[in-house]
Structures are given as C-alpha cells and as structure tokens.
C-alpha positions as CSV (number, residue, x, y, z in Angstrom):
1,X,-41.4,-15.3,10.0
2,X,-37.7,-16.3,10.0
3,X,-36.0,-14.2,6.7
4,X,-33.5,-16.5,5.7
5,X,-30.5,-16.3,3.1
6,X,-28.5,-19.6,1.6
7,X,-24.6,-18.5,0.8
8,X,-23.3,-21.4,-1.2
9,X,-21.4,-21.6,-4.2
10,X,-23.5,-25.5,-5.5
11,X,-26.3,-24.6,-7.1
12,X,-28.0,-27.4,-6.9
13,X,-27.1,-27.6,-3.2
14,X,-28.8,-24.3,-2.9
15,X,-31.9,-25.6,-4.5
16,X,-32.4,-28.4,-2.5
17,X,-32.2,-26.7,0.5
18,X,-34.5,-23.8,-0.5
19,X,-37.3,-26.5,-1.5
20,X,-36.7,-27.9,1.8
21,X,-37.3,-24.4,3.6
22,X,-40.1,-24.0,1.5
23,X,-42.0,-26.7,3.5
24,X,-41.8,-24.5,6.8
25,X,-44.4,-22.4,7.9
26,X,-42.6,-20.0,10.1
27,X,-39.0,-19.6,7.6
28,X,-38.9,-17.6,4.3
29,X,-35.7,-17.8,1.9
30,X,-35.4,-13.9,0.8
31,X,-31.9,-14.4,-1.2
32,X,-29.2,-17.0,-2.4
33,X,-25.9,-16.0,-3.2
34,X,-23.0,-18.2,-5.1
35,X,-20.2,-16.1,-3.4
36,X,-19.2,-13.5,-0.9
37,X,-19.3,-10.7,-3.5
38,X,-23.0,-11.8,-4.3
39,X,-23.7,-12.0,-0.5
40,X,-22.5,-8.7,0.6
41,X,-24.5,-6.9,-2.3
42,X,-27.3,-8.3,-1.0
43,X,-27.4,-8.0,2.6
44,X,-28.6,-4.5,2.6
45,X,-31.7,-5.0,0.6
46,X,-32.5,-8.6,1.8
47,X,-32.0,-8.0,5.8
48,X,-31.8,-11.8,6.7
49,X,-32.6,-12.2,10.4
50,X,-30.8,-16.1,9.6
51,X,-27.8,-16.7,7.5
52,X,-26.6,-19.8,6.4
53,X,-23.1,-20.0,4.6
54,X,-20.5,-22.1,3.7
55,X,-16.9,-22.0,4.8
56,X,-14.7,-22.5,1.1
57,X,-16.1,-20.5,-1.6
58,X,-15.0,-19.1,-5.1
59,X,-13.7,-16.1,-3.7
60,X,-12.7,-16.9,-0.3
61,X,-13.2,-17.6,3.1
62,X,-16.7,-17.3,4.6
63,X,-15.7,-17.4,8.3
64,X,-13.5,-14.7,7.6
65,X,-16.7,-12.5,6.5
66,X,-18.9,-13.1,9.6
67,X,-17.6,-10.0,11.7
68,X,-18.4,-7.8,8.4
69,X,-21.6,-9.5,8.4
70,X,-22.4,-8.9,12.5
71,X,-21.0,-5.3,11.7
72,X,-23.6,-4.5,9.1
73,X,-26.3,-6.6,10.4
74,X,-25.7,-6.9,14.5
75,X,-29.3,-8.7,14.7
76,X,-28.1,-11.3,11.7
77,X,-27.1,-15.1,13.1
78,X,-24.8,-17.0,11.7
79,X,-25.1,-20.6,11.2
80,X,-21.6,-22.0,9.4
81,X,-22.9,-25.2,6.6
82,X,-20.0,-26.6,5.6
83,X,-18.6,-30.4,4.5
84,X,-15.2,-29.8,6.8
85,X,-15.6,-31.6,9.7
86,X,-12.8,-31.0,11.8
87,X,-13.1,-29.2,15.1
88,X,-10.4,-26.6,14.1
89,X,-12.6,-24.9,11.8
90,X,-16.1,-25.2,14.3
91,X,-13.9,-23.1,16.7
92,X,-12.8,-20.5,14.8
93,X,-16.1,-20.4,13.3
94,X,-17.4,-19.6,16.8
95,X,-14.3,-17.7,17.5
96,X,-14.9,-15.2,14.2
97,X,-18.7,-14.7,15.6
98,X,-20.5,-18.2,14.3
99,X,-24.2,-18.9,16.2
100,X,-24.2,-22.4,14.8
101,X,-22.2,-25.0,12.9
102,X,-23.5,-27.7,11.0
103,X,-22.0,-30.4,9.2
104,X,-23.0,-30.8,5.6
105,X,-23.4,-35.0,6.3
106,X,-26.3,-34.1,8.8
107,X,-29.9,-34.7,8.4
108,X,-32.0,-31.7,7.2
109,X,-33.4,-31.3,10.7
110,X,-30.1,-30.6,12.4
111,X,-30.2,-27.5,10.2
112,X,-33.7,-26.4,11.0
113,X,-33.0,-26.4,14.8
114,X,-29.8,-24.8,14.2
115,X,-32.2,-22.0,12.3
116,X,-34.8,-22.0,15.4
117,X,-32.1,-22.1,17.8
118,X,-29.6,-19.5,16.9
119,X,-32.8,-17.3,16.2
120,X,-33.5,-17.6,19.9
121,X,-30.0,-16.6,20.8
122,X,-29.0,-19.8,21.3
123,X,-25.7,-21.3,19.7
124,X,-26.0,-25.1,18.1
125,X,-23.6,-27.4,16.8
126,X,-24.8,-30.2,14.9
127,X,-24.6,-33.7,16.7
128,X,-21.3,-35.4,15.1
129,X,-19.5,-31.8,15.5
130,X,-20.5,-31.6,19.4
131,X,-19.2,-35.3,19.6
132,X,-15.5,-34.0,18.2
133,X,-15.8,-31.1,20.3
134,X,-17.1,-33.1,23.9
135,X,-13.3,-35.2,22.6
136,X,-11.3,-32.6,21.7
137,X,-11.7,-30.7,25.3
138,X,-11.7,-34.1,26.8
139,X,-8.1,-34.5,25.3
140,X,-7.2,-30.7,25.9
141,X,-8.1,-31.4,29.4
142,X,-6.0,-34.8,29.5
143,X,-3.2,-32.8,27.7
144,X,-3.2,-30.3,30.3
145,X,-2.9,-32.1,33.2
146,X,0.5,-33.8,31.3
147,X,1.9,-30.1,31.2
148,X,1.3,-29.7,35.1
149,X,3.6,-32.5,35.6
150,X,6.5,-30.4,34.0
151,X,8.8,-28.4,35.8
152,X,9.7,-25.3,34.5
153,X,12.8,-25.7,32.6
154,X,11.2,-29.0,30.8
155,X,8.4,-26.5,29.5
156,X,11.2,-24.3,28.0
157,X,12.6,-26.9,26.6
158,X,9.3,-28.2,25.0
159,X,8.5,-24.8,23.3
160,X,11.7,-24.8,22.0
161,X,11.2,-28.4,20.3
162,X,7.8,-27.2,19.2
163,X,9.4,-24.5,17.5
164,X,11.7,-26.8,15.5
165,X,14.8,-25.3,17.3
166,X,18.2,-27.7,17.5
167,X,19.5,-29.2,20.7
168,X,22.7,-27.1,20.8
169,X,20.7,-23.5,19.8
170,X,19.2,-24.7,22.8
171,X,21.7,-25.2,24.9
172,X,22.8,-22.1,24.0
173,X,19.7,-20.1,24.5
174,X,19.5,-21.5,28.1
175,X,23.3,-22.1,29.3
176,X,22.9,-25.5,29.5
177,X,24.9,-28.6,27.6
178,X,23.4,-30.5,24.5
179,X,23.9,-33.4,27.0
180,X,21.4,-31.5,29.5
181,X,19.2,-30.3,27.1
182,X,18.5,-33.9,25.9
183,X,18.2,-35.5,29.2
184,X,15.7,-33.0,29.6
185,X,14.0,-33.4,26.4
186,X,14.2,-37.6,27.1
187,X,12.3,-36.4,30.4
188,X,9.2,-34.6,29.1
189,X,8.9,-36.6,26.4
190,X,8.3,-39.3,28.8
191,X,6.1,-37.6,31.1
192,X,3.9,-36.6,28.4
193,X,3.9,-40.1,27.0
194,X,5.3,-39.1,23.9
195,X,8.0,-40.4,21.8
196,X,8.9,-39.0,18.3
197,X,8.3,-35.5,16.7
198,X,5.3,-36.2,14.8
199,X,3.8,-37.0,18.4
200,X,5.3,-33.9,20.0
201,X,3.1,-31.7,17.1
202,X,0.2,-33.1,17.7
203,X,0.2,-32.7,21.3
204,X,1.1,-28.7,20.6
205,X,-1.9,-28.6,19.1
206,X,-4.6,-30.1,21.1
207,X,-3.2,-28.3,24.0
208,X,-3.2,-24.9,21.7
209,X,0.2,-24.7,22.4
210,X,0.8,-23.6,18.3
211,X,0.0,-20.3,17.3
C-alpha cells in the first residue's frame, strides 16, 4: 500500500483528489495539509512513502521545502502538482530533489503514474511538461552551437551586454575603443542571429547563461 499525503492550499482541490485516490486499491491518503507549516507537523506521524505538493502556497515556497522533506524522510518521493507550467520551475523542481512534476491541466492519470512511478524510483514528468522540456534542450542545444561560433573576445563582450554594462565601461574594461567594442557587439549579434536587447536576454537564458 502506497501512504500518500496531498500538500495544497484549495480545499476543494484537495478533496477531489483524495476521492479520486480513494478509488485505488494499492494508494491510501494518510494526511492533507493546507500549508508548509501543516505539512511539516505532520510528516513525523504520517510517514508518507508518496508526497504530492504544490509549488506557491500561503506561506511559501514548496520546492524550496523538498530537501527538508528528503532530509527527514530520505525514503519520501516527491511529486511537484502545480498550475505553473513553465520549464524553469520543472527544473529546479528536479534540481531541489523533485521525483515528478505534474501539471495541474493534466488528466488524473498522469498523476497516478507519476505516484506508481516515482514509487519505483523512477522520475516522471507529465506529457505537456516533457514536451517543453524535449524544446527547451532542443533550443539549449541550438543555442549552444551559436556560442561555438564566437571567438573569445565576442564572448566577453556578450557577458558584458548580458550584464547590462555600457559600450565605453567596456571599452574600458578590455582596452579596446567604443568603436571596437561595437563592431564587435554588431558581430555576435549577427552570428547568433540576434538583433535587439530583448533578444539578447532571452538567449542568456535558454543557454543558462543568467545566474
């Protein structure tokens, strides 16, 4: 028998998904909790081997909690429910200690095998999450192979834009003219198929180039 506990701060959510449980043979609901402060007063006593929990609730973040919750409970998994789609918050789910994520959109099934799954020490992410994900290394990939083309002094000069600093500080920084510094800048920007700031952000980022 699977012990299972629902971290949520909707209680009707909570409910539902309990009633749902209810119908499986081999998975028992032994808490609820509304917050973190609920959850961590009754991890002790309830000893889920399956936790389900949201990201946002009242009193903060539930990602954050997950290596407090591997800490007291190392046989515990992990599965992150959560209405935020965006593959940011799946990785650093996974990245905090996360078995599974699952998007609150997905059927009721994609839930249960992310129970059954992560119980059997595997990790699951539900289907429209592990379509991001396949994209979003598919672009990281893509976005790599742009920064190979640089040459080393156009990759200074791209973590200084990133960074927001001025042509001249630049210059400075490097012993080079503004005039040099913005052919330069003109150059990678092009290579990387790039052409205003917003653009230059966004590229930081899928290539984890941001801290």
């Amino acid at each position: 028998m699977i012990k299972l506990m629902i971290i949520d701060d909707h209680t009707m959510f909570r409910e539902g998904l309990r009633r749902q449980f209810e119908r499986c043979q081999d998975i028992q609901v032994v808490a609820e909790a509304a917050s973190l402060e609920q959850m961590e007063g009754l991890l002790a006593t309830a000893r889920p081997d399956v936790l389900i929990l949201d990201i946002k609730l009242s009193d903060g973040s539930g990602t954050s909690r997950i290596p407090k919750i591997k800490k007291a409970l190392p046989k515990c998994r992990v599965v992150i429910l959560t209405m935020y789609d965006n593959v940011r918050y799946a990785t650093h789910a996974f990245e905090q200690g996360a078995d599974g994520f699952v998007v609150k959109g997905s059927a009721f099934k994609e839930l249960l095998a992310a129970v059954r799954n992560v119980i059997a020490g595997k990790s699951f992410v539900s289907q429209d999450m592990g379509n991001h994900l396949v994209g979003h290394i598919q672009t990281a990939g893509r976005k790599a192979s742009g920064l190979d083309s640089l040459s080393k002094r156009e990759f200074e000069i791209l973590n200084h834009l990133i960074r927001g600093l001025p042509s001249k500080q630049m210059a400075s920084l490097l012993g080079l003219s503004e005039k040099t510094v913005s052919t330069y800048k003109a150059r990678l920007m092009q290579k990387l198929g790039l052409s205003c700031q917003a653009d230059l952000i966004r590229f930081a980022m899928d290539a984890g180039l941001t801290d």
